[in-house]
C-alpha positions in Angstrom: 64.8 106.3 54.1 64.3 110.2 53.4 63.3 112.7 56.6 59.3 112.0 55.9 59.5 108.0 56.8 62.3 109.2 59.6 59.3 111.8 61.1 56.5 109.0 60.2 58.8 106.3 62.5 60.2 108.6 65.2 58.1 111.8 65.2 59.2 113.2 68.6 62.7 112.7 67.5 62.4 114.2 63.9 60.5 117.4 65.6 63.8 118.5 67.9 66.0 117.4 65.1 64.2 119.9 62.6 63.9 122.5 66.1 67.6 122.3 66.2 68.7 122.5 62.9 66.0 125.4 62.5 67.8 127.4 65.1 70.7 128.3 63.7 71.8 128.5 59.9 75.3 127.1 59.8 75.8 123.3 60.7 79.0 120.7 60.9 78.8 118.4 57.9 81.7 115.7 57.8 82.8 113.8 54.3 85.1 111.6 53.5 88.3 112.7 51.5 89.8 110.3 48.7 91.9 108.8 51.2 89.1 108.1 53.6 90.1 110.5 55.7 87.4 112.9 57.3 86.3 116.4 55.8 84.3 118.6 57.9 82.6 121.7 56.3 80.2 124.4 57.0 76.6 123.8 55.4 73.5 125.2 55.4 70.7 122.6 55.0 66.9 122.6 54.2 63.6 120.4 55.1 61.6 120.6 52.3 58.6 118.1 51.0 59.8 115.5 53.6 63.6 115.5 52.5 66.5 116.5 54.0 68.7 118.5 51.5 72.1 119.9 51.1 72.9 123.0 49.0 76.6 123.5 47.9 79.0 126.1 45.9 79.9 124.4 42.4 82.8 121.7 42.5 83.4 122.2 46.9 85.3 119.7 48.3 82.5 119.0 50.4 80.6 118.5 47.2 83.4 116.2 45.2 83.6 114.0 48.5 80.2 113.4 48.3 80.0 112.6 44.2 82.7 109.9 45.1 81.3 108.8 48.4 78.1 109.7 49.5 78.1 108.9 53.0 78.2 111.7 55.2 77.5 112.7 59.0 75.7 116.4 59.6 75.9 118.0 62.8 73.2 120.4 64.3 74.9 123.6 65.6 74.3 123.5 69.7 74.4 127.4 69.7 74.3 128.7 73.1 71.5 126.6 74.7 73.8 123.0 74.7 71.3 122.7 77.6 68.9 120.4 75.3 71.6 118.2 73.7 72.9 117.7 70.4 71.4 116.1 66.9 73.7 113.9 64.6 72.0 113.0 61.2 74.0 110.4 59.1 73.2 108.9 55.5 74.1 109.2 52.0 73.7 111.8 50.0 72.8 111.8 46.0 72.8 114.6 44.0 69.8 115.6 42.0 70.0 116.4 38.5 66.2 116.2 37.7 65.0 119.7 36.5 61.9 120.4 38.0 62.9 119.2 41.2 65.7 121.7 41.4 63.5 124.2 39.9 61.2 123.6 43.0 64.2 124.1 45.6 65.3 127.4 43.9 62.0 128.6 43.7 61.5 128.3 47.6 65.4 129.0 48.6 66.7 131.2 46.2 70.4 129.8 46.3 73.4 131.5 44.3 73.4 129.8 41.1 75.5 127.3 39.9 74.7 125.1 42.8 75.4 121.3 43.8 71.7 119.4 45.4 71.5 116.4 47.7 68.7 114.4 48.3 69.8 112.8 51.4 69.2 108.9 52.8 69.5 108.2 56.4 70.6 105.8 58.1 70.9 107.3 61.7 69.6 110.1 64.1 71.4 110.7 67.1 70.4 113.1 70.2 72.7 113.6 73.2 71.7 115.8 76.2 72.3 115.7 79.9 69.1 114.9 81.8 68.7 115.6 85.8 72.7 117.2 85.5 73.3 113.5 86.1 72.4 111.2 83.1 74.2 111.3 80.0 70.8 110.4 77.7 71.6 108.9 74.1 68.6 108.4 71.9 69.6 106.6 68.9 67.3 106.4 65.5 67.9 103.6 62.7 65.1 102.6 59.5 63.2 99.9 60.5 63.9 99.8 64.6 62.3 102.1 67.0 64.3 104.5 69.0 66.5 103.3 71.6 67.2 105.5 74.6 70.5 104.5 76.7 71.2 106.2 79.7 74.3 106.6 81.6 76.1 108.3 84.9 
């Protein structure tokens, strides 16, 4: 499921998530290595024409993890104002080889060239935040169920 059928299903949700992302630049993406342990990287990411995508430096490691195995886990960066939680994203990533799709992205983001693109896949959107400096609130996001809210002390 790409970020357009994630905003179509959970559209309050997919608005702080794109907020939060959109504040800041630099986010927390984690891969996994050959062994299976985790890799975690700085990335910048994009929402454009209802996808998520990721934009990386020729042959990364963040990049060969995710030619070998796409899932991934992309943390927003909380900045300063941790006040209104955290966003998680989790999927796959594919890369995109198709020519006038990545002529599109460099057209609108103008990244140093040779790149690495990913059309991410989701398969879960997580937001944390305190509520009432009392609650931990967990809303949890996954295709085809609605958004499940658990709330703990």
């Amino acid at each position: 499921m790409n970020w357009a059928a994630f905003t179509t299903a959970a559209s309050e949700l997919a608005a702080f998530a794109e907020e939060r992302f959109g504040a800041y630049r630099h986010h927390v993406l984690a891969t996994l290595r050959r062994d299976g342990s985790p890799r975690t990287s700085g990335l910048e990411v994009r929402f454009l024409g209802g996808e998520l995508w990721l934009g990386m430096m020729p042959d990364s490691l963040k990049a060969l993890d995710l030619l070998r195995d796409p899932r991934f886990a992309l943390q927003a960066n909380p900045g300063a104002d941790v006040g209104s939680g955290d966003v998680r994203v989790s999927g796959r990533a594919f890369e995109v080889e198709d020519g006038e799709t990545r002529a599109a992205y460099v057209e609108e983001v103008e990244p140093p060239q040779p790149f690495h693109l990913f059309r991410t896949e989701l398969t879960e959107v997580v937001r944390t935040y305190v509520e009432d400096e009392k609650y931990l609130v967990t809303q949890v996001w996954k295709p085809g169920e609605p958004v499940r809210t658990l709330k703990r002390t």
